[in-house]
N, C-alpha and C positions, 0 to 999 in steps of 0.2 A: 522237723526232725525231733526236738524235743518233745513234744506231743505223741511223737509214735514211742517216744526211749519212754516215755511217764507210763504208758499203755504198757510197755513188755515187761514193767516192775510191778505193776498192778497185776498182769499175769501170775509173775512168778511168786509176789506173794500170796495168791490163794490158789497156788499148787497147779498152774495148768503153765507145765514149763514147757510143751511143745510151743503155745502159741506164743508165751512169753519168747522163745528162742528165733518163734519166724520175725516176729517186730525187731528185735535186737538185731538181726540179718539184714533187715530192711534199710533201718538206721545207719548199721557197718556201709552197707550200697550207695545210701547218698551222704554220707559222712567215714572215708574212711580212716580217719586218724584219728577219730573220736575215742580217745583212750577209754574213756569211762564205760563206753559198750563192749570195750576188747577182754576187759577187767573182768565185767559183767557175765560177758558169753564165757568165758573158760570156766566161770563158776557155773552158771546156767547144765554147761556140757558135761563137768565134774557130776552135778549130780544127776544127768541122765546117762551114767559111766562111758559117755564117749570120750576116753583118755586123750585120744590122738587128735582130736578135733580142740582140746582142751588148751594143748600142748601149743595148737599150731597158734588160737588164740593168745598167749599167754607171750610166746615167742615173740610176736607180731609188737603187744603191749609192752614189753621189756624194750622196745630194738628206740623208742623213745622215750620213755618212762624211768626213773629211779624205782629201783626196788620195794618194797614197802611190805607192810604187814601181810597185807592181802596177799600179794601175790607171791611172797614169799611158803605163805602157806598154801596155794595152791600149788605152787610146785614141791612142796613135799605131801600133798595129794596125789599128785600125778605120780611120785616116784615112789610113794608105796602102792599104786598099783602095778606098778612094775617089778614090785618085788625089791628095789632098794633101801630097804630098811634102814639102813647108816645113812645113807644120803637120806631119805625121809624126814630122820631124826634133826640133821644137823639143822634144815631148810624150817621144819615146823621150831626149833631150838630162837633160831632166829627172827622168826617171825612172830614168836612170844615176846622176846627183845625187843622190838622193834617199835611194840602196842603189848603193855604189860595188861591192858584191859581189855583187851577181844579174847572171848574165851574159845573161841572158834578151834584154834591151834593145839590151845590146851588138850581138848578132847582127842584131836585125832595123835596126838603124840601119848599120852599117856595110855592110849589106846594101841601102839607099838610097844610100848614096856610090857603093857601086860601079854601083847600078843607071844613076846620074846619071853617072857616069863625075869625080865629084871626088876625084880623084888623093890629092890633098894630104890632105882631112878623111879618106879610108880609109886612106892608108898611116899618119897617125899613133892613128886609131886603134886599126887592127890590131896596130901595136907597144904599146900601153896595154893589146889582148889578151893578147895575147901575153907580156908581164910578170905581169901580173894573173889570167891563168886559163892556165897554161903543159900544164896535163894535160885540158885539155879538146879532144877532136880535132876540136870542130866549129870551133875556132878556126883552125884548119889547112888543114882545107878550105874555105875563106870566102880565105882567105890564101893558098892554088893559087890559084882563081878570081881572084883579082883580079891575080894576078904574070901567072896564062895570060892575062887582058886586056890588061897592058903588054906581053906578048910575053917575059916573064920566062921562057923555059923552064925552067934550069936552075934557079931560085927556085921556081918552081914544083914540080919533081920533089923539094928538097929538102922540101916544106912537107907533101907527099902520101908522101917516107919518113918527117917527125915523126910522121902518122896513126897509120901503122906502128909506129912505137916507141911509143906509147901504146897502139896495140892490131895486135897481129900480126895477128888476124884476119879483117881487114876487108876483106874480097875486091876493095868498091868499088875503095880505096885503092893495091890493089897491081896491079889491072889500071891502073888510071892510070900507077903508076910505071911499070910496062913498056910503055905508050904512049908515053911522054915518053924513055924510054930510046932507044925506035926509033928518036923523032922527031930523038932527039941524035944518032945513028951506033951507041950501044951495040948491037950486036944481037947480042951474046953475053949482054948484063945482060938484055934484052927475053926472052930464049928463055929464061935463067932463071928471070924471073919468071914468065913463061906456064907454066913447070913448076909451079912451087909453086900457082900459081893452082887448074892442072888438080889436081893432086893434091890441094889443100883441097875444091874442091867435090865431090872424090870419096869424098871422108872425109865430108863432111857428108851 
């Protein structure tokens, strides 16, 4: 049993989360109270958006389990795709409490602020990212995204050069920067960055 659960994480880390999902089934089959696969598959199912398979997972995990970070925040995955945003809020709210260092939650909640357009609850807690997960570049782009909502350009172009400084490579990143360069008048900074751009994917 363990040997097949070590196999369906070794899946899902290098992205092949069908097979990763049939070993995790397998494991559920001959271990059904193995909480650690129930935990597993609602995340698994989360991100191939089967909500209701997710749900049923998760249900199952809870009906023995205390509550906990993880699962906390999958259930306020599940329930913003249902469209419960307050409930969302409250569950991901929680399960930042819970583990002040999984930034997992982080994202998807700040990611309702901005969807709702509340100013106030993202800009502080993009800055409690921002402290708290400073080498993470998704923080940065969640952090573009919502300055390019205020109209923040040049907060914006600074947030999509941090990407950069955590990781030069990021092609997304640096074509943004050279969008945002245009947008400013830079069009000596834009033609430079279209250079490097052209010449990384040429490399790659």
């Amino acid at each position: 049993v363990e040997a097949r659960y070590q196999l369906g994480l070794a899946y899902q880390k290098s992205g092949k989360l069908d097979k990763a999902e049939k070993e995790f089934q397998k494991v559920k089959l001959q271990d059904p109270a193995n909480s650690r696969v129930l935990l597993d598959l609602a995340g698994l199912l989360l991100s191939l958006n089967n909500v209701d398979g997710a749900e049923s997972e998760l249900t199952q995990y809870l009906k023995n389990n205390p509550k906990n970070s993880l699962s906390r925040e999958y259930q306020g995955r599940i329930l913003a795709a249902r469209g419960d945003l307050p409930g969302a809020e409250e569950a991901l709210q929680e399960a930042i409490d819970l583990d002040k260092n999984n930034i997992s939650p982080y994202l998807y909640l700040v990611q309702i602020y901005i969807q709702l357009n509340w100013k106030e609850q993202a800009r502080s807690l993009l800055d409690s990212m921002v402290k708290n997960f400073s080498n993470d570049k998704r923080v940065y782009f969640l952090l573009a995204t919502f300055e390019t909502r205020q109209g923040n350009k040049k907060e914006a172009l600074e947030a999509y050069r941090q990407v950069l400084t955590i990781d030069p490579n990021d092609i997304g990143a640096r074509f943004l920067t050279g969008m945002f360069l245009l947008d400013l008048g830079d069009n000596e900074g834009a033609q430079q960055v279209a250079d490097e751009v052209h010449s990384k994917l040429l490399t790659n």
